[in-house]
C-alpha positions as CSV (number, residue, x, y, z in Angstrom):
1,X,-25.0,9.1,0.2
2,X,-28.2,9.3,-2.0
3,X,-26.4,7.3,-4.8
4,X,-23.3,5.1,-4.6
5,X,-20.8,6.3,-7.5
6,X,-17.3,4.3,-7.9
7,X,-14.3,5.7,-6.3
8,X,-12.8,6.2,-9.6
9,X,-15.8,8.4,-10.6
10,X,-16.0,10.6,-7.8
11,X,-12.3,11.8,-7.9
12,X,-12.0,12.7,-11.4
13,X,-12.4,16.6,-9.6
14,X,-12.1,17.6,-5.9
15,X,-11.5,20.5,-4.1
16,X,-8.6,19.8,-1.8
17,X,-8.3,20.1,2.2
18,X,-7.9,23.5,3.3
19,X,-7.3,24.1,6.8
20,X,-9.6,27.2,8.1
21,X,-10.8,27.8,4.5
22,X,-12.6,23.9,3.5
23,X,-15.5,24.0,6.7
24,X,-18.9,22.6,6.3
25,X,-20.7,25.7,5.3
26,X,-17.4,25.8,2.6
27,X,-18.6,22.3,1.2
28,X,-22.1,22.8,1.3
29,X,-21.6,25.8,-1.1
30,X,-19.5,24.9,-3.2
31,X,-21.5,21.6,-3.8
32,X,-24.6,23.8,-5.0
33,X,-22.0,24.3,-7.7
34,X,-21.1,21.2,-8.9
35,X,-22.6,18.0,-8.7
36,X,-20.1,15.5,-8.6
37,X,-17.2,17.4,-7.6
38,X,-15.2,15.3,-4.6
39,X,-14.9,17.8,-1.6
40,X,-12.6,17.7,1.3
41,X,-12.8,18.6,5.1
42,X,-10.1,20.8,6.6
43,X,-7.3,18.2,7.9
44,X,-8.3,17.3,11.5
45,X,-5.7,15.4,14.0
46,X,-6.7,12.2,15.4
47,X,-6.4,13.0,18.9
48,X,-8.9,15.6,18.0
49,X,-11.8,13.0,16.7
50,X,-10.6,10.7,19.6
51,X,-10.9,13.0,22.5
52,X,-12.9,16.3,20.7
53,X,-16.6,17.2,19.8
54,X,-17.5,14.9,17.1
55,X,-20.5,16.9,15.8
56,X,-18.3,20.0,15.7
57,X,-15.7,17.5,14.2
58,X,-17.2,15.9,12.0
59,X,-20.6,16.7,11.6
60,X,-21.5,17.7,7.6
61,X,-24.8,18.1,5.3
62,X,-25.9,14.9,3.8
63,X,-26.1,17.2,0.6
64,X,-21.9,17.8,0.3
65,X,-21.7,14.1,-1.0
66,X,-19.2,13.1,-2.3
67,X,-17.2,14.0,0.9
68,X,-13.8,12.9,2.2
69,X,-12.5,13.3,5.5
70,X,-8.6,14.5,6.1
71,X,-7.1,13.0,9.3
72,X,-3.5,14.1,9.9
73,X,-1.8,12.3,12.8
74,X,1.0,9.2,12.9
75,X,0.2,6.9,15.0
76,X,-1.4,4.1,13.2
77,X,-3.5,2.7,16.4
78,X,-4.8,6.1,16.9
79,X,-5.3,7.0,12.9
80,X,-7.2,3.3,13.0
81,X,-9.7,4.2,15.9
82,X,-10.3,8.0,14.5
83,X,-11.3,5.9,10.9
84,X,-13.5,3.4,12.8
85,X,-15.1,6.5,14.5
86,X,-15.2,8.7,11.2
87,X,-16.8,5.2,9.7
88,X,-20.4,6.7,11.8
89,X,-20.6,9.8,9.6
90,X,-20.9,8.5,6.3
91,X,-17.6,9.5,4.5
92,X,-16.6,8.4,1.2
93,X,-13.2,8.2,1.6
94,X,-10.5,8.7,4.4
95,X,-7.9,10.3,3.6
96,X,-4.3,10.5,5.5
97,X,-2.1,13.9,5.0
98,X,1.7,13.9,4.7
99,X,1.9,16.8,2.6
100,X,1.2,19.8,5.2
101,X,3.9,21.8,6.0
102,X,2.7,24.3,8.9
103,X,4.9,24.5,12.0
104,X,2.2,23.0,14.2
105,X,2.1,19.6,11.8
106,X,5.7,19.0,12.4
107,X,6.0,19.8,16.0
108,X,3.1,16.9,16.4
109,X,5.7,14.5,13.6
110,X,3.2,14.4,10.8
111,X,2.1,16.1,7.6
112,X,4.8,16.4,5.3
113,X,7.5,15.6,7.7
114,X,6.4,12.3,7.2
115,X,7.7,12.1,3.7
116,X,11.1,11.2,5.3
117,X,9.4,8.2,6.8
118,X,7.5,5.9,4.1
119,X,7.8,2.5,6.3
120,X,5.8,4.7,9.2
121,X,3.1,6.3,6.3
122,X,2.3,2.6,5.4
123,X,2.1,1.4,8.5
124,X,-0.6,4.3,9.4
125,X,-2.5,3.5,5.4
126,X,-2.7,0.0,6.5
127,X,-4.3,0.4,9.9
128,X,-6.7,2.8,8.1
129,X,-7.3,0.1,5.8
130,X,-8.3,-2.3,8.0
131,X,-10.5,-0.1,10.1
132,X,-12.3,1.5,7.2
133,X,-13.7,-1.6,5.6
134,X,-15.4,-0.8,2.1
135,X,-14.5,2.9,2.6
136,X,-11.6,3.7,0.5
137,X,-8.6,5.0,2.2
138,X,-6.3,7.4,0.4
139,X,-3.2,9.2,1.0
140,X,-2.2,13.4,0.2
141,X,1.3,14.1,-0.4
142,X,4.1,16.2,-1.6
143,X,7.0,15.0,-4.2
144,X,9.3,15.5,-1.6
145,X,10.8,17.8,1.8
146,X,13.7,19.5,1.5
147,X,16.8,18.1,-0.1
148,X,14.7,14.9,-0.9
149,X,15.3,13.7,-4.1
150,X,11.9,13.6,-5.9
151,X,12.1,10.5,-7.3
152,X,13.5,8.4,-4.7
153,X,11.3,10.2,-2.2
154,X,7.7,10.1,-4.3
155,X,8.3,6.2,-5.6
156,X,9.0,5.2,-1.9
157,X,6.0,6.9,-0.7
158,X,3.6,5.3,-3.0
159,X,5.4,2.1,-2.8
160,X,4.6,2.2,1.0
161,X,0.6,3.4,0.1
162,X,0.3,0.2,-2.3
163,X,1.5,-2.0,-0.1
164,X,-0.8,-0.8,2.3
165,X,-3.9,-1.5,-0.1
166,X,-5.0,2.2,-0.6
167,X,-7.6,3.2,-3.0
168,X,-5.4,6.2,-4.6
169,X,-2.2,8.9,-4.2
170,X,-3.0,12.3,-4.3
171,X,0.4,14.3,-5.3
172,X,0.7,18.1,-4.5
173,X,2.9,18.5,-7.2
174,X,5.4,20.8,-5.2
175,X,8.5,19.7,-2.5
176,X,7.9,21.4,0.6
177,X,10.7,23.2,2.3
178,X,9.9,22.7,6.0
179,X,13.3,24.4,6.7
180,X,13.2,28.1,5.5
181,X,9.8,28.8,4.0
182,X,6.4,29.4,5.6
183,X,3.3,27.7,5.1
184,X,2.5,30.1,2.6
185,X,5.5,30.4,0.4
186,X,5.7,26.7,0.4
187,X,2.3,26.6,-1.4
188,X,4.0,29.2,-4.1
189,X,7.7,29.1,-4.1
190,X,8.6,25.8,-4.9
191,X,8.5,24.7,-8.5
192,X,5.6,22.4,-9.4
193,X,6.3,19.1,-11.7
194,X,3.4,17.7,-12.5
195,X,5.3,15.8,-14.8
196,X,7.1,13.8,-11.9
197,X,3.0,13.2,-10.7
198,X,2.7,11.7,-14.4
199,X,5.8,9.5,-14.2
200,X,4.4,8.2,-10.7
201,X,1.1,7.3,-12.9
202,X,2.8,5.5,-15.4
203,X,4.7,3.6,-12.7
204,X,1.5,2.4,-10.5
205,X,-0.3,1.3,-13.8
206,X,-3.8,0.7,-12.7
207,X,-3.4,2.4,-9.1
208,X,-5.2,5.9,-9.1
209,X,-3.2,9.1,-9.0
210,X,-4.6,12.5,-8.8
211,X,-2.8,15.8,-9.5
212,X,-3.1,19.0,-7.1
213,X,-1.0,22.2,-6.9
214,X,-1.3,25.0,-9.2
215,X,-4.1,24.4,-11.2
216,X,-6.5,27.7,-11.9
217,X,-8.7,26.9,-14.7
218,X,-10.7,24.2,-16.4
219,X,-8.7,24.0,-19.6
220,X,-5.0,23.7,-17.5
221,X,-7.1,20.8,-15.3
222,X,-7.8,19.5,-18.4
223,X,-4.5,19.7,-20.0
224,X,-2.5,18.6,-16.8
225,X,-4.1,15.8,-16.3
226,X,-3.5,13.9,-19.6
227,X,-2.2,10.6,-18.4
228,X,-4.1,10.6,-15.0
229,X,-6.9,9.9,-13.3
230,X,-8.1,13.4,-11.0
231,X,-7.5,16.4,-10.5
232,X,-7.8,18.8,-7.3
233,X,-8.4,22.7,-7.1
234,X,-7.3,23.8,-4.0
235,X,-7.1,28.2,-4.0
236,X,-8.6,28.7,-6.9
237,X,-11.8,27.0,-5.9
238,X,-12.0,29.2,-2.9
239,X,-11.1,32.3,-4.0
240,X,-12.8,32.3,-7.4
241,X,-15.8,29.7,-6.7
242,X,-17.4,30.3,-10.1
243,X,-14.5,27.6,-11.9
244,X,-17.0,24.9,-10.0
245,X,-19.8,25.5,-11.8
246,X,-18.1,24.2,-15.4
247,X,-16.6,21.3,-13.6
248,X,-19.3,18.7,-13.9
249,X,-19.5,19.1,-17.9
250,X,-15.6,19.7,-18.0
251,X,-14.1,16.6,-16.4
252,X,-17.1,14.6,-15.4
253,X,-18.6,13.9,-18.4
254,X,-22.1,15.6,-18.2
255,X,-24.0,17.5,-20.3
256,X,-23.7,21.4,-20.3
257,X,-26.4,23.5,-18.4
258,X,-27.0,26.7,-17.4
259,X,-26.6,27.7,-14.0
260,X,-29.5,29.3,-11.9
261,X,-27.9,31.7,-9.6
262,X,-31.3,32.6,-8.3
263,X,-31.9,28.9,-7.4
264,X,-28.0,29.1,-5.5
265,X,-28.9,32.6,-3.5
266,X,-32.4,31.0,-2.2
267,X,-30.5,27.8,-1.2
268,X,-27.7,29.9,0.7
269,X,-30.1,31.7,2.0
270,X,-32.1,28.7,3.6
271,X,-29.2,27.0,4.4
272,X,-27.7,30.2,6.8
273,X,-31.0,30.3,8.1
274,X,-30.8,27.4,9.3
275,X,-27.4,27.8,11.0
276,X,-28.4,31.2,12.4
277,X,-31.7,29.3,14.0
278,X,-29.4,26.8,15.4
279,X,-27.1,29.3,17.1
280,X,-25.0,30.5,14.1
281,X,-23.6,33.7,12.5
282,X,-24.1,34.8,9.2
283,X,-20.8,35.2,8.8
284,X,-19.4,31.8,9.5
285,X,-21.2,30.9,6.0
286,X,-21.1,33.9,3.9
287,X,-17.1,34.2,4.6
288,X,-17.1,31.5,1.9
289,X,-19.0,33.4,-0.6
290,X,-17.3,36.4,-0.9
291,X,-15.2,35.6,-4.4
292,X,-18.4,33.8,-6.2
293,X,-18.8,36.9,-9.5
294,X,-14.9,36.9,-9.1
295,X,-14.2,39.3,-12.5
296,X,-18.0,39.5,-13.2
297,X,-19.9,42.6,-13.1
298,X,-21.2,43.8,-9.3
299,X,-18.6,41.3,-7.7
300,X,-16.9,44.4,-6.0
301,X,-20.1,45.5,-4.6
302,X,-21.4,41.8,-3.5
303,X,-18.0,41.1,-1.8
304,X,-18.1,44.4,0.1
305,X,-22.1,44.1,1.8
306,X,-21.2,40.5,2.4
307,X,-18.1,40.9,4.4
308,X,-19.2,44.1,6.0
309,X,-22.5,43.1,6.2
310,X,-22.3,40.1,8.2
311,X,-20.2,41.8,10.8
312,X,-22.9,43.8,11.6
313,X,-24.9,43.0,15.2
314,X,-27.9,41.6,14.3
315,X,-27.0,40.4,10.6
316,X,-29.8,38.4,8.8
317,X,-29.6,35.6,5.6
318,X,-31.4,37.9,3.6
319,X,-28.0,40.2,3.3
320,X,-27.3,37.8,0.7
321,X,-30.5,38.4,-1.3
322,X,-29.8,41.9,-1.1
323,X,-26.2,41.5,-2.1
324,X,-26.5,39.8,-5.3
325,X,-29.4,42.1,-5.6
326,X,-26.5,44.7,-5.9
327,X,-24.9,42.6,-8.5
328,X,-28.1,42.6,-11.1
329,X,-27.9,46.3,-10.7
330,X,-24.2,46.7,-11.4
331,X,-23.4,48.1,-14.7
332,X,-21.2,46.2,-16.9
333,X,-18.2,48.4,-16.6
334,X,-17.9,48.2,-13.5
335,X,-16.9,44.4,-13.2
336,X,-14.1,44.0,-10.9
């Protein structure tokens, strides 16, 4: 990191795991739009970092800072070694996920499944602990699975993270269904209670407790987390980037600025030129960019040459010049 910043500081704002979404082209955009804004890797299995390409892994920009890394697994000898080994890239924090509810997560017993186990989940957190040192060590979850009753099931969860000696609970505010609803409908269908998060906050006293699940704009962030120490975007960050750039002066405490979008397109730019020299696609990066102008004027016509664009044999970085190029020319009324 170029500067040290408490643990406390950097979590006020993140933008949450995504797996196939939350890559290191993802974070190094979305960090040329906020500042301090915590950012996540996609979750990655421990038997991956233990056995995979580490580079590939775990590789990242020095410039996405503050970044955490998402292991899912549950094992705690494993989970240990795949922190000591994430210890080499310069993480912030470490971060264990029980909240995932995909298909492939419970076949391997982990993710949210383990929400049913809180003895195992703190035996995992304090193996972590002790192989990340100084590096705080966090936990993801939901309030609950299935017929879980959320406040049995939540307390006992975070019970089992402070025991462990973690550095903070972040709560999707949502029960996940693993029986019955898709990874997709469990990220919509089931109520959210981000009242139960604050009841969990009040419990835990000083112990930090972030929010995630459902949040869209600044002024619900702001809201919803009366009472509470973070909060984490998770879709809406992705698909409609531009609620980053209001972040830092929203819920980080700095002063208001303009944003040079000219400065951001010759960063990009660079940045996929790099990748491309290195043995890259266009695409893999600009994939990412598609929803920045999101309701603005042009933001049809910029998502359209970027996607179709970088498909294109041959594609080069300057697409994206040429694409917001498109945007400048786009009358208002045709905002979309």
């Amino acid at each position: 990191m170029s500067e040290t910043i408490p643990f406390e500081k950097t979590s006020r704002f993140a933008v949450a795991p995504m797996i196939d979404w939350t890559d290191r082209h993802c974070r190094f955009f979305h960090r040329q739009l906020s500042r301090r804004a915590k950012l996540f890797t996609e979750m990655i299995v421990d038997e991956a970092v233990l056995h995979g390409d580490l580079d590939r892994l775990l590789g990242h920009d020095a410039a996405e800072h503050p970044v955490a890394l998402q292991l899912g697994g549950s094992n705690p000898d494993k989970l240990a070694r795949a922190t000591r080994i994430a210890l080499d890239f310069g993480y912030d924090e470490i971060n264990l996920n029980v909240g995932c509810p995909s298909d492939r997560v419970q076949s391997g017993t982990f993710g949210a499944c383990l929400m049913r186990e809180p003895a195992l989940v703190g035996e995992c957190l304090a193996a972590m602990v002790a192989a990340a040192g100084e590096t705080p060590v966090t936990v993801k979850c939901r309030l609950g699975v299935d017929e879980q009753d959320v406040e049995e099931a939540l307390d006992a969860l975070a019970d089992a993270a402070v025991s462990a000696a973690v550095a903070g609970v972040w709560v999707h505010a949502r029960k996940a269904w693993l029986d019955g609803l898709s990874p997709k409908e469990n990220r919509e269908i089931p109520p959210l209670d981000y009242d139960r998060v604050r009841r969990l906050k009040a419990r835990l006293g000083s112990m930090f407790v972030g929010l995630n699940g459902g949040l869209k704009t600044l002024e619900q962030a702001s809201a919803e987390a009366s009472g509470l120490d973070g909060v984490m975007f998770g879709r809406a960050a992705y698909q409609t980037p531009d609620v980053l750039i209001g972040v830092d002066a929203a819920l980080c405490g700095e002063a208001s600025a303009d944003f040079d979008h000219d400065a951001l397109i010759e960063t990009m730019v660079a940045y996929t030129t790099r990748h491309v020299s290195a043995g890259g696609k266009v695409g893999q990066v600009t994939r990412h960019m598609t929803g920045l102008f999101s309701g603005r004027p042009g933001a049809r016509r910029w998502r359209q040459i970027l996607s179709e664009g970088a498909s294109r044999p041959g594609a080069s970085p300057d697409l994206i010049r040429e694409a917001f190029r498109q945007v400048r020319l786009e009358p208002a009324s045709e905002a979309a």
